[in-house]
C-alpha positions in Angstrom: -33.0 -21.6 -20.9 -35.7 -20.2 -23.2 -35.7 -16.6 -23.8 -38.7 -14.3 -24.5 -39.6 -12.8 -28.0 -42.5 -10.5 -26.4 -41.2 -7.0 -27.0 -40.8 -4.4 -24.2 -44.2 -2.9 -23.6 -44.7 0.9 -22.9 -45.5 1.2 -19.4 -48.0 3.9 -18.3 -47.4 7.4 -17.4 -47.3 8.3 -13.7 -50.6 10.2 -13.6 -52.1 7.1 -14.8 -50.5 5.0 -12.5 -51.7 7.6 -9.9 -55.2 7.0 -11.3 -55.3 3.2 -11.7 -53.7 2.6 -8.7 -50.8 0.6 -10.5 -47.4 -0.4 -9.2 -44.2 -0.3 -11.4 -40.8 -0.5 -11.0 -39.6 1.1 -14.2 -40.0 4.5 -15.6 -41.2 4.3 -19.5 -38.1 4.1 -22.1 -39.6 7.1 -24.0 -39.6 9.4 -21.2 -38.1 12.9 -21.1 -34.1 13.1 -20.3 -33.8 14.4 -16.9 -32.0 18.0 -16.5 -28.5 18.3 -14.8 -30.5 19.6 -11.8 -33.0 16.7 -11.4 -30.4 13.8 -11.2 -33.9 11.4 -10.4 -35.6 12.8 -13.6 -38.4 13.4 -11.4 -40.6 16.6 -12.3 -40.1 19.4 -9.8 -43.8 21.2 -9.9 -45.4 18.2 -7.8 -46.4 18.1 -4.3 -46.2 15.1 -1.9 -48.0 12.7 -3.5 -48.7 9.1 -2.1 -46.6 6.8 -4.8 -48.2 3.8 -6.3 -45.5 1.8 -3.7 -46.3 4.0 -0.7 -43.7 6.2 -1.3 -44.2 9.6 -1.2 -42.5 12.5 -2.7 -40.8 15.3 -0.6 -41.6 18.2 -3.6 -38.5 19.8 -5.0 -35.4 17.8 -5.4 -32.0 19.1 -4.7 -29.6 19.9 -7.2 -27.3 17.1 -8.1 -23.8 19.0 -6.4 -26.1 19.3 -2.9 -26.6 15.5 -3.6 -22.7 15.2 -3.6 -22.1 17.4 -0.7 -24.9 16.1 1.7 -24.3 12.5 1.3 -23.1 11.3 4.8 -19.2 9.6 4.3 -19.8 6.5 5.6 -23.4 4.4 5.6 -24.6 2.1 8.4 -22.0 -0.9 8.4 -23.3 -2.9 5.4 -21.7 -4.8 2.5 -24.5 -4.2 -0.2 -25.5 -0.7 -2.0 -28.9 -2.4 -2.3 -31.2 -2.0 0.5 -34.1 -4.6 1.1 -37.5 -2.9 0.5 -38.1 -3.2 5.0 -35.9 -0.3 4.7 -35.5 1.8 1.9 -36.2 5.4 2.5 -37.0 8.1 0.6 -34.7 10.5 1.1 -33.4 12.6 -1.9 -30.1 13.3 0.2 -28.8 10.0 -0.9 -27.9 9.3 -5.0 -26.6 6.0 -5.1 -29.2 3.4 -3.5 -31.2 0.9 -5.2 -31.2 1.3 -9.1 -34.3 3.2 -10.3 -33.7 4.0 -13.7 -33.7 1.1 -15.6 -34.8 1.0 -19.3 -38.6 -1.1 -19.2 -37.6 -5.1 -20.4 -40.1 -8.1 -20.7 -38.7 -10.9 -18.1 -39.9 -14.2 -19.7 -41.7 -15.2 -16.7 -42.8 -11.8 -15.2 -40.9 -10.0 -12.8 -42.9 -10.0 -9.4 -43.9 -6.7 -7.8 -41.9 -7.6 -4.8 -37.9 -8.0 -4.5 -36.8 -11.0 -3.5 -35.7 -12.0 0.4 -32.3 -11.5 0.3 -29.7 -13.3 2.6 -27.6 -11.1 5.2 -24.6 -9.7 2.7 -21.1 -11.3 3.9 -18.8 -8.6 5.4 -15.1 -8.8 4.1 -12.3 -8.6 6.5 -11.1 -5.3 4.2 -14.6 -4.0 3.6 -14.8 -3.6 7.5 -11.5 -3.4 8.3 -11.1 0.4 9.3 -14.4 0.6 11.4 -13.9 1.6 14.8 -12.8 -2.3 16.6 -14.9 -2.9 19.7 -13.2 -3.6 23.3 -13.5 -7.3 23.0 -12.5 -7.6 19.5 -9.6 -10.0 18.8 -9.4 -10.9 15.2 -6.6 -11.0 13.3 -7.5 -7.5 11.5 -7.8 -6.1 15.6 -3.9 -6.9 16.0 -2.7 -6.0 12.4 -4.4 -1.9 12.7 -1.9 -0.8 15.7 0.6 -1.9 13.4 0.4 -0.3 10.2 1.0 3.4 9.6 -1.9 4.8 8.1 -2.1 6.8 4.3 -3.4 10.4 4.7 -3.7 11.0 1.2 -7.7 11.7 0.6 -7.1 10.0 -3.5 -5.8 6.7 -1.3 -8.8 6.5 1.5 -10.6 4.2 -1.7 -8.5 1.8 -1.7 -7.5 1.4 1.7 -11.1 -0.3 1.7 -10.2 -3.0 -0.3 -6.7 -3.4 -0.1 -6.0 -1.7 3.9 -1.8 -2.8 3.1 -1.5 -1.7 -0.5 0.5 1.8 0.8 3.0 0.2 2.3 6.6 -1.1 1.0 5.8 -5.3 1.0 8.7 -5.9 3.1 6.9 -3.7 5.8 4.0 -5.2 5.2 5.5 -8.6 5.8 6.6 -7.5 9.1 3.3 -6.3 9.9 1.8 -9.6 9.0 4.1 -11.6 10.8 3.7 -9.6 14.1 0.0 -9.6 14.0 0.0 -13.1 13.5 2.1 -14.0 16.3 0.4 -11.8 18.4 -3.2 -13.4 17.8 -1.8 -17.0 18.3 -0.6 -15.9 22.0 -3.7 -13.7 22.4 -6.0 -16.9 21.3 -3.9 -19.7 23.1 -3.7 -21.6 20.1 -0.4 -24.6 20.6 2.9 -24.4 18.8 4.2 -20.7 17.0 3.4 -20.1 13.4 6.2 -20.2 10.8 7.6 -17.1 8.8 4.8 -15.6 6.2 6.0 -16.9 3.1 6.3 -13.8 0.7 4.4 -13.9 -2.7 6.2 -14.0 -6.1 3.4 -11.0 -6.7 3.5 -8.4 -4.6 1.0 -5.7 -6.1 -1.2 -6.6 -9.8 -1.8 -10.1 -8.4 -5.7 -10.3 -8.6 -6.6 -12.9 -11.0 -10.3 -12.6 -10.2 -11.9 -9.1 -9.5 -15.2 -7.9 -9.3 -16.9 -4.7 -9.1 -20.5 -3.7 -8.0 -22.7 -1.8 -10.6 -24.9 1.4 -9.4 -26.9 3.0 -11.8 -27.2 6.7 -11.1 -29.2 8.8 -13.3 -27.1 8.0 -16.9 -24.0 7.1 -15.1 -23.0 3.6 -14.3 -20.5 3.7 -11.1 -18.4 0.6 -10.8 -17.1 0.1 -7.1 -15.1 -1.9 -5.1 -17.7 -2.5 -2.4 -20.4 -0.6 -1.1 -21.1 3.2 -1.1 -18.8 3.8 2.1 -16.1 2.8 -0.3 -16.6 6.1 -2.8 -13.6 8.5 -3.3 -14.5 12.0 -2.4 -13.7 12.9 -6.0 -16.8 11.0 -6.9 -15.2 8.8 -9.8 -16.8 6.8 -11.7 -14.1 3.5 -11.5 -11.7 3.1 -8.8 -8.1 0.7 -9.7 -7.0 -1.4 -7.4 -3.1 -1.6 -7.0 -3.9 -5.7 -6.4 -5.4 -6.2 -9.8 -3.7 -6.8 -13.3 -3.1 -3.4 -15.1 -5.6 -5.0 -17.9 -8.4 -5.2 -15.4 -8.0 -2.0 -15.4 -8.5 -1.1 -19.0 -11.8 -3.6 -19.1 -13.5 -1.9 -16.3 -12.6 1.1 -17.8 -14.4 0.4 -20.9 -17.3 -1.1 -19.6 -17.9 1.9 -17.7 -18.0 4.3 -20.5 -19.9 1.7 -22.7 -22.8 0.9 -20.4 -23.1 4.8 -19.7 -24.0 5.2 -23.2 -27.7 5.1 -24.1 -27.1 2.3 -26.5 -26.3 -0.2 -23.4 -28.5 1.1 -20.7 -30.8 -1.7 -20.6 -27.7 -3.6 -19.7 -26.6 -1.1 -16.9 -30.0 -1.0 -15.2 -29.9 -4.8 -14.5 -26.1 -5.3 -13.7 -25.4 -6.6 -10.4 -21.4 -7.4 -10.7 -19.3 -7.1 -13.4 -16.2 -9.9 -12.8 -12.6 -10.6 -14.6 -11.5 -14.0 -14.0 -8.5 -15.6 -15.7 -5.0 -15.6 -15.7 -1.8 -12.9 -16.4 -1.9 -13.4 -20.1 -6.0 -13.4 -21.3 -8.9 -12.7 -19.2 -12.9 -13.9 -19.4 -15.5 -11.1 -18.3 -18.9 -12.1 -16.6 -21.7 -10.0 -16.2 -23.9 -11.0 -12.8 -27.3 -9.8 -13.8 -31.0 -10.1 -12.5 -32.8 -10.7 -15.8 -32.2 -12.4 -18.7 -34.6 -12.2 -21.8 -34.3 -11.6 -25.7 -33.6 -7.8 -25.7 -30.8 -7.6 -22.7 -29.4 -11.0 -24.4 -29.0 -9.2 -28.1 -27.6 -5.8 -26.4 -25.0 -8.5 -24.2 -23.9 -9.9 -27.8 -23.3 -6.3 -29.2 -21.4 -5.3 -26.4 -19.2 -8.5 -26.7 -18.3 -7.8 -30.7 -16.7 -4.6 -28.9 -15.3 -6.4 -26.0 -13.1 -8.5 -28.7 -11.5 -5.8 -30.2 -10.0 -3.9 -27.3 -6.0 -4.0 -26.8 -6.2 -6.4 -24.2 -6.8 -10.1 -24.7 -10.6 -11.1 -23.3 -11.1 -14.5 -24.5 -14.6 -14.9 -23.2 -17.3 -13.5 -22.1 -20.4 -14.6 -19.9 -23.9 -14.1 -18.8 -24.7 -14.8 -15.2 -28.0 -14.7 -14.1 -29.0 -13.8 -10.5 -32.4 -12.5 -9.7 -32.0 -12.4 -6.1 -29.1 -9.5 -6.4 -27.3 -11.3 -4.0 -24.3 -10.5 -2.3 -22.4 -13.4 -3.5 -21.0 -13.0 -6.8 -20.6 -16.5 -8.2 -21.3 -19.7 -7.4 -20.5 -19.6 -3.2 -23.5 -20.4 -1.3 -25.9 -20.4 -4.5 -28.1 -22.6 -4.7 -27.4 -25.0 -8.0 -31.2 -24.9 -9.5 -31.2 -21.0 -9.3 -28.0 -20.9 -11.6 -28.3 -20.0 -15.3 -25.4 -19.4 -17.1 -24.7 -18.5 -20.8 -22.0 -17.7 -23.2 -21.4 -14.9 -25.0 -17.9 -15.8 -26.6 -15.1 -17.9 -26.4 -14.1 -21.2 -24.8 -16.9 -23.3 -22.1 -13.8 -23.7 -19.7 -11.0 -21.6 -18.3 -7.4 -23.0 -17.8 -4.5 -23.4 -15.4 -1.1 -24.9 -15.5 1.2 -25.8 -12.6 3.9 -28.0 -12.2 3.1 -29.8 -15.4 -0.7 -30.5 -14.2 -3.2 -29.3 -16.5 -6.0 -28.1 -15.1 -9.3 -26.4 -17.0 -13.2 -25.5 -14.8 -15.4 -23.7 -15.0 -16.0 -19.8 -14.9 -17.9 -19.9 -11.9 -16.0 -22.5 -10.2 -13.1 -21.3 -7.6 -10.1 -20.8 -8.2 -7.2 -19.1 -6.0 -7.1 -15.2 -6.9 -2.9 -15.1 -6.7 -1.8 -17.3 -9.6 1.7 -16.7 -8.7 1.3 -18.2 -5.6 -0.2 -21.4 -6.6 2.7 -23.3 -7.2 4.2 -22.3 -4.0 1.1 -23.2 -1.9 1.3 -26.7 -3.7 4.6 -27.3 -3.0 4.7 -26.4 0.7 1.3 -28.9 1.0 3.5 -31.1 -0.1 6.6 -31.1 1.8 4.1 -31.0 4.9 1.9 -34.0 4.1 5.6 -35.9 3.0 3.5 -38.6 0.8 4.8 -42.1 0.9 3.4 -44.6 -2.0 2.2 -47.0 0.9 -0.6 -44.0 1.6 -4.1 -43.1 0.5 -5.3 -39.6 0.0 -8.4 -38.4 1.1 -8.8 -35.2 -0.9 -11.7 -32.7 0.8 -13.7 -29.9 -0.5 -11.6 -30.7 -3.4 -12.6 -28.3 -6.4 -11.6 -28.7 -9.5 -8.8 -31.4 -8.3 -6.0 -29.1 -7.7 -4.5 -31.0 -5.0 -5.5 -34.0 -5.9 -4.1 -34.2 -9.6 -1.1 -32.9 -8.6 -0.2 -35.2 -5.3 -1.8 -38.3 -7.1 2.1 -39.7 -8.4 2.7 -39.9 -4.5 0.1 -42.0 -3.5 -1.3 -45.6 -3.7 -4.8 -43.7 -4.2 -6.7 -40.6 -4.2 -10.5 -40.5 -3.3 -11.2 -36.5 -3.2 -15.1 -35.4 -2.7 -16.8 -32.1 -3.6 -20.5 -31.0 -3.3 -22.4 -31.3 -6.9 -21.9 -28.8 -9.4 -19.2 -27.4 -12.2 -15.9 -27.9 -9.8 -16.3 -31.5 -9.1 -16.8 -32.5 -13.1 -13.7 -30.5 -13.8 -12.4 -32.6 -11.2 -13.2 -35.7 -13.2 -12.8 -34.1 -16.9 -8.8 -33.2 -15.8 -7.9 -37.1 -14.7 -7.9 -37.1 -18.6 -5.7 -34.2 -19.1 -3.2 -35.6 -16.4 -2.8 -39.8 -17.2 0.7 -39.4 -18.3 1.4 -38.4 -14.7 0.2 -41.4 -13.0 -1.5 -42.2 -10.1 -5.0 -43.2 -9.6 -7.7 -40.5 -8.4 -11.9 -41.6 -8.2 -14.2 -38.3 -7.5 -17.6 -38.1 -5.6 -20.0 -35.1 -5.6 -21.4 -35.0 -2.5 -22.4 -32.2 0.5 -19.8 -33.0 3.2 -21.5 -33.6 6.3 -21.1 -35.4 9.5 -23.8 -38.0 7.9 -22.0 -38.6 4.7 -18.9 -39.3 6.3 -19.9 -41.8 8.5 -22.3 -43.7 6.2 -21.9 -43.0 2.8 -18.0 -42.2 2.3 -16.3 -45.2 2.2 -13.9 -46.4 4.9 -10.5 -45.8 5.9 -7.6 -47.0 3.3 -4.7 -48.0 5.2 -2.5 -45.6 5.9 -4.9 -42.4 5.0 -3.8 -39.0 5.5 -6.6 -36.5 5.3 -6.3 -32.9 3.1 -9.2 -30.6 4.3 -9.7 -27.3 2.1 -13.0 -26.0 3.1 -14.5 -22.8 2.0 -13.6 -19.7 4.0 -16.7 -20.4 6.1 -15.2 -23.5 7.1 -16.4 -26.9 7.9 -20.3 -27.6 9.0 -20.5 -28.3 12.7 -19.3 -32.5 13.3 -17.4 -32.8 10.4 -14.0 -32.2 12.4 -14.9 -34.6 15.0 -16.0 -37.3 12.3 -13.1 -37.3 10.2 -10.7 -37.7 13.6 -13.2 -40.8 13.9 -11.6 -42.4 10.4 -8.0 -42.2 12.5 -6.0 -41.1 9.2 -2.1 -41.3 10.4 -2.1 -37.3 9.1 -4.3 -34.0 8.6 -3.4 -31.1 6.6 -6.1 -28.4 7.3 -6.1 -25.6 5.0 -7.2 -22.0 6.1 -7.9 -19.2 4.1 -9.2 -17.1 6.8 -7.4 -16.7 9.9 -10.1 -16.2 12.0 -11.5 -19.6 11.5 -8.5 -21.5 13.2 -9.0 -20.7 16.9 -12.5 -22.9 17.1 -11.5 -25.5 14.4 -8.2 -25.9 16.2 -10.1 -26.6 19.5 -12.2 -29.5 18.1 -9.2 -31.2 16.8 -7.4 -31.0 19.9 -10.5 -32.4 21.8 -10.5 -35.0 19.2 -7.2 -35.8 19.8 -4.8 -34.3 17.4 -2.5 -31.4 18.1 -0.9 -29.6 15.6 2.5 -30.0 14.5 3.7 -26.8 11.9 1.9 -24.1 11.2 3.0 -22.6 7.9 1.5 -19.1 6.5 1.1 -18.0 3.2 0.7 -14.8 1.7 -1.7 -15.5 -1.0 -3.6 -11.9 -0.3 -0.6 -9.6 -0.3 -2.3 -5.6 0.3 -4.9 -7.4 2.1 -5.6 -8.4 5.8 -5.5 -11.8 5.7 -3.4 -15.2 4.8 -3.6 -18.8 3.7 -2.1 -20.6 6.2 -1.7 -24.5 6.3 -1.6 -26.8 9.3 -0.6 -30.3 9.8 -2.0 -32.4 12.4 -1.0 -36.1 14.0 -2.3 -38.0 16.7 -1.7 -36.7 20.1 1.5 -38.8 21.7 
């Protein structure tokens, strides 16, 4: 995309925007430091005074420890620390909200007065998992809590947030998961018993994707785990994660102190995520921000030439634009013209190996977050599914063609679909890396709806056997009943969200399939929740 060359432009005073009747987000880049005792930088000798966005100022501020102390220790239930403009408040009780210090930057279009509508933020099952459950709650989160003893330690109450099983011993924590598992299939009346949680080769430092949210407070940048609710009492400025690579650690650490400095500012006052995405050996770092122009672009580039020469390996780095601020982080449930993308350093693609498949996508694409676990996961599809060469694949929500380049040697044929974007031309590009293997794959980019399927996809091969991995949201409403339409001899449904299976186990039971194992994985080890795969045949 084309960047700017207009320079930043000094942006009136506030007693000229008073008079002129001017909005602005953005306080001028030449104004006075703020003392230790005005963490807003706002002058203390003013009276209320209508703002030029109708806000109006409540006179002296507090001092930045009465900030601390008054914040509540938990906000309304809500994934994102940015409120929509309907209901921001001014209230000087609350430090960490939407970011208000950011350095004045030309966008190359404009930047509209307004913020944009923003979608309703996506709750995690660990982000929510201590509130109080309600009487009629029965997810799977609802039977693990009277399980597990709870930490007491006030340094761990952080990252129970985002990891609720870290504390305990992984054996227990097996236990726990096999227990509350069982328990919700007899709770649910879901057919057959699951099979054992199969343990990951990771137990802890697993995380090969991580993100963290930036606020901007005053100088500071704060990189959390999730929302404000999730903030230590010690007020730090970066919380670890005991599920994330120790060199995740070390990156975060360093961005943090960088992007504090006045040098990198600009940089912190438009940061929406900072992400880590690779494997155990070399990482790749993404910055999710809402503008992109010539001056944030040349500061990203500086900040990269430091990036290279820390003791860890980053191999890459990218620039993700996302104006909106939206909650989600990469490329889930973004829409594909809105995405702008742009390289920093390193290599276009990021790679995988498992069981001799080579596989390389791209940095927004997905990709499981337990590496270690991979190769298990594909194996157990595979003894489920039990190919024959007399069958044909049909590969689902496919990706970058993990499944499908890897289960290709046991098949006549693979046809594998994916909507358009990055994932699905990996999907093609890595039939290349994989030839030597055999087998014969053909990719479609396509939105998988009830309509495709029935007049677009092309029909049944003999002997078909049906591999559905759908998002965690799972499949759009038909598409269960319109694949049981193609009759494939076998269906190996693939959950990464236990709470999805109850309803999608329904409609394939009214369709006429019943399921036949039901085999758990822990591919979220700390967390509270599981891959599990089922296998489905025709009802007797």
């Amino acid at each position: 995309m084309s960047v700017s060359k207009k320079k930043p432009t000094r942006k009136p005073s506030f007693a000229g925007d008073q008079a002129k009747g001017a909005a602005t987000d953005r306080p001028s880049p030449r104004r006075k430091k703020s003392s230790p005792d005005t963490p807003f930088g706002k002058k203390e000798d003013r009276t209320a005074t209508a703002s030029p966005r109708g806000r109006a100022f409540t006179g002296f501020k507090k001092t930045h420890a009465e900030n601390f102390e008054e914040e509540p220790s938990r906000t309304p239930a809500r994934a994102s620390g940015r409120p929509s403009h309907a209901n921001r408040k001014a209230s000087p009780e609350k430090p960490f909200g939407r970011k208000t210090r950011r350095p004045a930057a030309a966008s190359p279009r404009g930047r509209a007065s307004a913020a944009p509508k923003k979608s309703q933020p996506e709750i995690s099952e660990e982000e929510s998992f201590w509130a109080p459950a309600l009487p009629t709650d029965r997810s799977f989160a609802s039977f693990l809590k009277p399980l597990i003893p709870h930490a007491t330690a006030p340094d761990t109450q952080t990252i129970l947030h985002s990891s609720p099983l870290a504390h305990l011993d992984y054996s227990v924590e097996l236990q726990v998961k096999d227990q509350g598992l069982l328990a919700f299939w007899k709770q649910h009346r879901l057919p057959g018993l699951p099979e054992q949680v199969l343990r990951s080769p990771k137990a802890r430092g697993y995380r090969t994707t991580s993100k963290r949210k930036g606020f901007l407070h005053g100088s500071t940048l704060y990189l959390l785990l999730g929302d404000k609710a999730a903030l230590p009492k010690n007020r730090q400025y970066f919380t670890a994660s005991p599920l994330e690579p120790k060199e995740h650690e070390v990156i975060y650490r360093f961005l943090q102190q960088k992007l504090s400095e006045p040098a990198f500012r600009l940089i912190a006052g438009h940061l929406n995520y900072l992400i880590i995405r690779g494997g155990y050996t070399e990482q790749a770092v993404i910055f999710n921000v809402d503008l992109m122009n010539g001056p944030l672009v040349r500061k990203m580039k500086l900040l990269a030439a430091h990036l290279q020469k820390l003791p860890v390996a980053v191999s890459a780095a990218f620039v993700y634009l996302d104006p909106s601020q939206s909650d989600y982080y990469l490329e889930s449930k973004r829409p594909a013209e809105t995405l702008h993308f742009k390289k920093l350093f390193g290599p276009d693609q990021l790679g995988a190996s498992y069981h001799g498949c080579r596989y390389q996508f791209h940095p927004t694409s997905f990709s499981q977050i337990n590496e270690s676990m991979v190769e298990t996961m594909l194996a157990r599809a595979r003894e489920l599914l039990a190919p024959t060469p007399d069958q044909s694949l049909l590969d689902l929500y496919c990706g970058y063609g993990l499944f499908s380049h890897f289960l290709a040697p046991a098949y006549r044929q693979v046809l594998a679909v994916d909507g358009e974007g990055p994932s699905i031309r990996a999907a093609e590009a890595n039939s290349r890396l994989n030839q030597k293997r055999g087998g014969q794959t053909k990719f479609l980019a396509h939105r998988i709806t009830v309509g495709y399927l029935e007049k677009t996809l092309p029909p049944p091969a003999p002997g078909e056997v049906i591999l559905l991995d759908p998002p965690r949201q799972g499949t759009l409403p038909g598409v269960i009943a319109a694949l049981a339409r193609r009759k494939p001899k076998k269906v190996l449904h693939i959950f990464c969200g236990v709470d999805q299976i109850p309803p999608s186990l329904r409609e394939w039971q009214a369709s006429g399939y019943q399921a036949r194992r039901i085999a758990p994985l822990d591919m979220f080890p700390g967390s509270a929740n599981l891959e599990i795969l089922i296998l489905l045949e025709p009802k007797a």
